[in-house]
Residue frames as qw, qx, qy, qz and C-alpha x, y, z in Angstrom:
[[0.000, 0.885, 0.465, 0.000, 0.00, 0.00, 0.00],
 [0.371, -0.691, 0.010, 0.620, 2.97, 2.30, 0.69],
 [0.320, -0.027, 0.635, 0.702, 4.02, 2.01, -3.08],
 [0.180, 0.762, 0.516, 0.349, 0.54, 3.10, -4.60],
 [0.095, -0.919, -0.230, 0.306, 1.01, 6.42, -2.57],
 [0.366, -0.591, 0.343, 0.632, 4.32, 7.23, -3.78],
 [0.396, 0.220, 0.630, 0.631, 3.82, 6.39, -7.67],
 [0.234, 0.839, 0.484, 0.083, 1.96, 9.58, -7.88],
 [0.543, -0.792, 0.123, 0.251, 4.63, 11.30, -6.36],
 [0.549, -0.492, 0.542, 0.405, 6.82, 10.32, -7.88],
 [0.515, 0.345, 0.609, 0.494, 5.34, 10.90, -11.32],
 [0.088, 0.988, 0.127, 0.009, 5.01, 14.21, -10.82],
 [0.352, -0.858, 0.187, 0.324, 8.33, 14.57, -9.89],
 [0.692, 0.045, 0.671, 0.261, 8.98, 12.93, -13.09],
 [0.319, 0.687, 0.335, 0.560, 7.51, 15.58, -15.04],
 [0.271, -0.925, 0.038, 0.264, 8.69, 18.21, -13.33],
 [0.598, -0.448, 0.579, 0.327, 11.97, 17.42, -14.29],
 [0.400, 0.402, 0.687, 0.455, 11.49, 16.30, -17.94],
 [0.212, 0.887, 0.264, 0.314, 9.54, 19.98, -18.22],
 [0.351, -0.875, 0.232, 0.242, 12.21, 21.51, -16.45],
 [0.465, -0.269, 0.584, 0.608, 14.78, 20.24, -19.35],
 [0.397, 0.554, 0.671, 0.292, 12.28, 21.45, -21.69],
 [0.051, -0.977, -0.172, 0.119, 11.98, 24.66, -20.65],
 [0.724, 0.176, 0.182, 0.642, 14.35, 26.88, -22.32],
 [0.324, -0.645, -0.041, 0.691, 15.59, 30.72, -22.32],
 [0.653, 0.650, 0.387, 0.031, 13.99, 32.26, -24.99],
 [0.041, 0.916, -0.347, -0.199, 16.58, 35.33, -24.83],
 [0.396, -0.314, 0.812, 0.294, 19.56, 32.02, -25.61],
 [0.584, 0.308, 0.745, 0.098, 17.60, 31.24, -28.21],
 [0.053, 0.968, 0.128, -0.207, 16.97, 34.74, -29.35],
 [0.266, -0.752, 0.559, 0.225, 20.65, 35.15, -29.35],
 [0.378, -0.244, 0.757, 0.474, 21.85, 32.49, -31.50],
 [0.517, 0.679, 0.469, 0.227, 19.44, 32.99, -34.43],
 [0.055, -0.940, 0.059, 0.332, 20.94, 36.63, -34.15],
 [0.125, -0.735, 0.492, 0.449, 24.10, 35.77, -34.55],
 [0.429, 0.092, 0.749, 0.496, 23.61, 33.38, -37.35],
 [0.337, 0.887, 0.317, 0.001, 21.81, 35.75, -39.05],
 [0.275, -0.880, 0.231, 0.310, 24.73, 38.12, -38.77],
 [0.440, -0.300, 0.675, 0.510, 27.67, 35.49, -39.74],
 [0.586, 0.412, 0.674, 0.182, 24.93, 34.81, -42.92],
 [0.123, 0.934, 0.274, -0.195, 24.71, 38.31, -43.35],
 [0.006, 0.921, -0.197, -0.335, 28.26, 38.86, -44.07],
 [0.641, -0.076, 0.729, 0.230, 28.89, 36.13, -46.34],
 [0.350, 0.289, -0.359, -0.815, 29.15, 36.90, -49.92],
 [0.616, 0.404, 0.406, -0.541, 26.78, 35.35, -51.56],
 [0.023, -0.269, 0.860, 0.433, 26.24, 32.90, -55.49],
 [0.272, -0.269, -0.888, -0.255, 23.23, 31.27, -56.67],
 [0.316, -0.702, -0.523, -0.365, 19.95, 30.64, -55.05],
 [0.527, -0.555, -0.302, 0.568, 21.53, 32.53, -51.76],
 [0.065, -0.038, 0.154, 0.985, 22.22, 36.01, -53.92],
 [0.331, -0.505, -0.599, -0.525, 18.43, 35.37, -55.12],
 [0.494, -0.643, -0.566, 0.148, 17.09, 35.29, -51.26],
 [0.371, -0.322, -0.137, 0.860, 19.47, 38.51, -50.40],
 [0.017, -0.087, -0.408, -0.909, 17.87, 40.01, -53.28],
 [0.484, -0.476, -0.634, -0.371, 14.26, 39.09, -52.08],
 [0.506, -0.475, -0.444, 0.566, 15.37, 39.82, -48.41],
 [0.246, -0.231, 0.067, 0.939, 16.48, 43.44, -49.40],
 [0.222, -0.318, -0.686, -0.615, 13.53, 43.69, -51.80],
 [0.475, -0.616, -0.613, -0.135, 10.84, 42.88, -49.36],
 [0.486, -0.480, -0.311, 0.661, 12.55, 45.59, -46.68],
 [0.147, 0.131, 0.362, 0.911, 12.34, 48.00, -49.11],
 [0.337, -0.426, -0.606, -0.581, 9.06, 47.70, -49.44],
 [0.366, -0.707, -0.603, 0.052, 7.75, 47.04, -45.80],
 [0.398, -0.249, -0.337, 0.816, 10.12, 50.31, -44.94],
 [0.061, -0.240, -0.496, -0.832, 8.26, 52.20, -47.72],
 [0.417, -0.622, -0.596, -0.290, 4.50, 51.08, -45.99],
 [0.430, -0.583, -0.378, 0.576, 6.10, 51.67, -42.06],
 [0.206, 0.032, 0.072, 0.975, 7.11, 55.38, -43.90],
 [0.243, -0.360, -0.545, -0.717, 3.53, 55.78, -45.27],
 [0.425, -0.652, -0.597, 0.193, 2.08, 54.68, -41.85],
 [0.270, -0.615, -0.314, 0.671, 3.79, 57.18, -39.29],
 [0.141, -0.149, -0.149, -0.967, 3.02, 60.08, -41.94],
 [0.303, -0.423, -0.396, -0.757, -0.48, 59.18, -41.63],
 [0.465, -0.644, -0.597, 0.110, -0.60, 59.07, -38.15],
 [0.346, -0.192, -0.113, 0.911, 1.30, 62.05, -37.65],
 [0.094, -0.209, -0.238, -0.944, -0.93, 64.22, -40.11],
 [0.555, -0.567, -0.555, -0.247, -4.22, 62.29, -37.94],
 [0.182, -0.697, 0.301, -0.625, -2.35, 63.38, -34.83],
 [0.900, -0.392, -0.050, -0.185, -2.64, 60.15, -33.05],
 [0.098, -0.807, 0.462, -0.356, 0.09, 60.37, -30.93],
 [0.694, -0.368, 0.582, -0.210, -0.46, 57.11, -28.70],
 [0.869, 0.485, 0.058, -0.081, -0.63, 55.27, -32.22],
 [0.538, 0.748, -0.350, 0.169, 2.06, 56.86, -33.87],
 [0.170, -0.703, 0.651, -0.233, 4.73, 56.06, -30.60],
 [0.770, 0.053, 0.636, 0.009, 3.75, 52.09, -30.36],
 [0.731, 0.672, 0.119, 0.006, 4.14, 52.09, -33.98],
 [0.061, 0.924, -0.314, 0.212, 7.33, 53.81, -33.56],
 [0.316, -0.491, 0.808, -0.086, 8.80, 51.21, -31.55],
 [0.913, 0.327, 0.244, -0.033, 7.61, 48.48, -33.71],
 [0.736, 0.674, 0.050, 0.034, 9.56, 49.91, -36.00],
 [0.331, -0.652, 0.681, -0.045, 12.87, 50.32, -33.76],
 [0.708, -0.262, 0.654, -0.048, 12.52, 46.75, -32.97],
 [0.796, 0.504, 0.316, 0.108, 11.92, 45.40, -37.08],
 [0.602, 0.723, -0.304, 0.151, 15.00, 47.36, -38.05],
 [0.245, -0.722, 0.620, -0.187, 16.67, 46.36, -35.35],
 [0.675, -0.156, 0.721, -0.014, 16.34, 42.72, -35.39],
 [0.834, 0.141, 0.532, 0.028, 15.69, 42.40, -39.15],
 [0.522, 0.824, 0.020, 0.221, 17.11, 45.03, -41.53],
 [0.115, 0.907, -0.403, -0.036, 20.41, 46.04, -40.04],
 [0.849, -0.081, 0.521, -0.034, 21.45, 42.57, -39.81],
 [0.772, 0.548, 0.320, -0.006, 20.53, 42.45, -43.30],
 [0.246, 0.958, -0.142, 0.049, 23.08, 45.71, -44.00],
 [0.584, -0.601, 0.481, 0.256, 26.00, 44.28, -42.15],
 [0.796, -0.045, 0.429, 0.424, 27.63, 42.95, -45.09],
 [0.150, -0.694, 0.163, 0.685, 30.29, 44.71, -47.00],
 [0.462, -0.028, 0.823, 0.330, 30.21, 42.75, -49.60],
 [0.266, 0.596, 0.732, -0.197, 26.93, 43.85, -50.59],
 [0.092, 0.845, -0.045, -0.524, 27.68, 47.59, -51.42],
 [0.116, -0.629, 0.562, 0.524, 29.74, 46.19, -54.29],
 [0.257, -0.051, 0.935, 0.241, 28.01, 43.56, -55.85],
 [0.165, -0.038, -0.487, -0.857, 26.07, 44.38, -59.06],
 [0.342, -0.279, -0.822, -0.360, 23.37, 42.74, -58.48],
 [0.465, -0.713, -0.493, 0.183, 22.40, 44.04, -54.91],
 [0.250, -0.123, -0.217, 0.936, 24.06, 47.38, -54.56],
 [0.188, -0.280, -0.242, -0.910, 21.32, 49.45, -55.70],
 [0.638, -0.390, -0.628, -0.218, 19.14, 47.21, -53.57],
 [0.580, -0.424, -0.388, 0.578, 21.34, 47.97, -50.33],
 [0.101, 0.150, -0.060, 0.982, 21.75, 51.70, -51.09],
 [0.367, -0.437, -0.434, -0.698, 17.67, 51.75, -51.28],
 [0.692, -0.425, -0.564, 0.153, 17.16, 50.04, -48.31],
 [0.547, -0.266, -0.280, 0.743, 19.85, 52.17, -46.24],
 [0.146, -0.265, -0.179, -0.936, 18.12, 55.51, -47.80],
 [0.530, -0.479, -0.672, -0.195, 14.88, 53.63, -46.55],
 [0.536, -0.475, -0.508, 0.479, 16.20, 53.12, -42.83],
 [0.477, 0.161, -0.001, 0.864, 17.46, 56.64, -42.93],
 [0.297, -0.443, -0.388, -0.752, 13.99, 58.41, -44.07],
 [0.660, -0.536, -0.509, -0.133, 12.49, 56.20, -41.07],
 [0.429, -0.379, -0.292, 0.766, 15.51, 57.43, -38.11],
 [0.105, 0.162, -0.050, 0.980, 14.95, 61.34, -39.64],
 [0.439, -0.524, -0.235, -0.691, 11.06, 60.88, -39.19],
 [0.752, -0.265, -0.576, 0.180, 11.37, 59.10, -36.27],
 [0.308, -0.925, 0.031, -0.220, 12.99, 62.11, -34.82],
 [0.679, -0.635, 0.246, 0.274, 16.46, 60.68, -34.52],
 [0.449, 0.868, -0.210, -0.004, 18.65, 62.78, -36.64],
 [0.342, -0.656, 0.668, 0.072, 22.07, 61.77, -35.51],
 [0.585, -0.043, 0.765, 0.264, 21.57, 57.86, -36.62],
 [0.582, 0.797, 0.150, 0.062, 20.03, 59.38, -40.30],
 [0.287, 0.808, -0.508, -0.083, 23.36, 61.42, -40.43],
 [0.500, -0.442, 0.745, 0.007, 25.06, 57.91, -39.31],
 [0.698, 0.298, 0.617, 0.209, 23.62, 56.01, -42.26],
 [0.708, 0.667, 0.206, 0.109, 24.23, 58.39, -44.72],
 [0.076, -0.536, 0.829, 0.139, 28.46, 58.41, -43.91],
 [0.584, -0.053, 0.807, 0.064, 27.77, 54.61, -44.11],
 [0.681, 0.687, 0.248, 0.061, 25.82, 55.24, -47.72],
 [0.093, 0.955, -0.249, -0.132, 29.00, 57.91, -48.49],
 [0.126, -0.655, 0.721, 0.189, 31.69, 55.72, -47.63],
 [0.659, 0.027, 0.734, 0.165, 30.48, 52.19, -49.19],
 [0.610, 0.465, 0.579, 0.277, 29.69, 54.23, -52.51],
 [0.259, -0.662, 0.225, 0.666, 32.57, 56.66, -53.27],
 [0.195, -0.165, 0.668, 0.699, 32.41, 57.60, -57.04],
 [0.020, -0.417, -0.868, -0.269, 29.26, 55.80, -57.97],
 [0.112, 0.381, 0.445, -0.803, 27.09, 59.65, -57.18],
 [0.405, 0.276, -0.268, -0.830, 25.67, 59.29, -60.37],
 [0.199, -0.210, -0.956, -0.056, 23.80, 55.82, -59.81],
 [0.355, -0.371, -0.317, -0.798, 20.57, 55.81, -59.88],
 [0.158, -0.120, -0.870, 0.452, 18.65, 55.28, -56.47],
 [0.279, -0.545, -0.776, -0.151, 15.15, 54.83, -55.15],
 [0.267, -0.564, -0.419, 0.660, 15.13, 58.29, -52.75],
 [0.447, -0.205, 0.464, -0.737, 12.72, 60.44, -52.06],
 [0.373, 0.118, 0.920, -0.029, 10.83, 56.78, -51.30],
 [0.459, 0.681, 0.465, -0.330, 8.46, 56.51, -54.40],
 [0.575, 0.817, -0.003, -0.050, 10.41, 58.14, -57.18],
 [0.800, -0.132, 0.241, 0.534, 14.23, 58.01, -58.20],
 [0.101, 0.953, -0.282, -0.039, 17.20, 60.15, -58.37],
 [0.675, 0.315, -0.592, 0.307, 20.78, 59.84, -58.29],
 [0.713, -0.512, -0.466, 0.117, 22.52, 58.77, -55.47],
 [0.247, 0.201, 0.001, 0.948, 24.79, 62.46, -55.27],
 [0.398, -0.437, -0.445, -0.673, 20.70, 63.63, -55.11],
 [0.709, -0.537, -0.425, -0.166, 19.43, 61.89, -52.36],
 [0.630, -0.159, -0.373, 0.662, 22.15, 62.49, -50.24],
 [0.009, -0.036, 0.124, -0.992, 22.03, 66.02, -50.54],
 [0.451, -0.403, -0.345, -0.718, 18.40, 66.17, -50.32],
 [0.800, -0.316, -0.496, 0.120, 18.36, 63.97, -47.10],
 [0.388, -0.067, -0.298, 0.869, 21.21, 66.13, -45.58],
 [0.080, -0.206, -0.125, -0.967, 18.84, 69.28, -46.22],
 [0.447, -0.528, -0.612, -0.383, 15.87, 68.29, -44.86],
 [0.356, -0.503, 0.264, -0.742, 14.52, 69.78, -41.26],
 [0.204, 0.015, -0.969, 0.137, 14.31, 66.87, -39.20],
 [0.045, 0.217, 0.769, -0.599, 11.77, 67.99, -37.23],
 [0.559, 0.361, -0.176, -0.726, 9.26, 69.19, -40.06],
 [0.669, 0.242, 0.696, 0.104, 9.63, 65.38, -41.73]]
């Protein structure tokens, strides 16, 4: 009779244990997709891997373009509580998935994705000056300056929506009023 009491007991403490090696640290997990992302990030690239960079860079383009379109129209609605959650979305999505993306040097040089990475890095830019944080906008556009010395007549996607060169956007980016947008 002693034994029937304990086998309950003792199957709990059975799963306890067993869900206690299950249980995992999402932030350790967090962390090592980062940093493979990263190391992938600064591999060059060949085949169907240039294709996905090019669809990766592509598809950032674009959702920066919509996040751009949002916070204007909450700004010009005035919704304030909106527009600041929104705002940190959009911290957190270039932080975890688009400067990643930029880390490689490789990228600025290779036909087939420079013009993609310049767009992208004009992109992030547009989003830090409306965001209200001039300083990292002038920080990405040294980083746009120094990976594409020469190349001021290439043609680039800035102001978002229509296309200049990339000599253009720079200066037109520099000149803007941060705080007007």
């Amino acid at each position: 009779m002693n034994t029937h009491r304990w086998i309950p007991l003792a199957l709990l403490s059975f799963v306890l244990v067993v869900g206690a090696g299950c249980v995992t640290d999402e932030t350790i997990a967090d962390d090592l997709l980062e940093q493979t992302a990263r190391s992938e990030a600064n591999a060059p690239l060949g085949g169907e891997a240039l294709v996905q960079r090019k669809l990766d860079l592509d598809r950032s383009y674009r959702d920066l373009s919509h996040f751009h379109a949002t916070l204007e129209s909450l700004n010009r609605r005035g919704d304030r509580g909106a527009s600041v959650m929104f705002r940190e979305f959009v911290d957190m999505y270039l932080v975890k998935h688009v400067l990643p993306l930029l880390e490689g040097e490789w990228q600025s040089r290779h036909p087939e994705v420079a013009v993609l990475d310049v767009n992208v890095r004009f992109a992030v830019a547009e989003l830090w000056l409306q965001m209200g944080s001039p300083s990292s906008t002038d920080r990405m556009l040294e980083e746009i300056e120094r990976r594409y010395p020469g190349r001021g007549e290439m043609v680039v996607s800035y102001p978002l929506g229509s296309q200049g060169t990339l000599r253009e956007g720079i200066e037109r980016l520099r000149n803007r009023d941060w705080w007007n947008g």
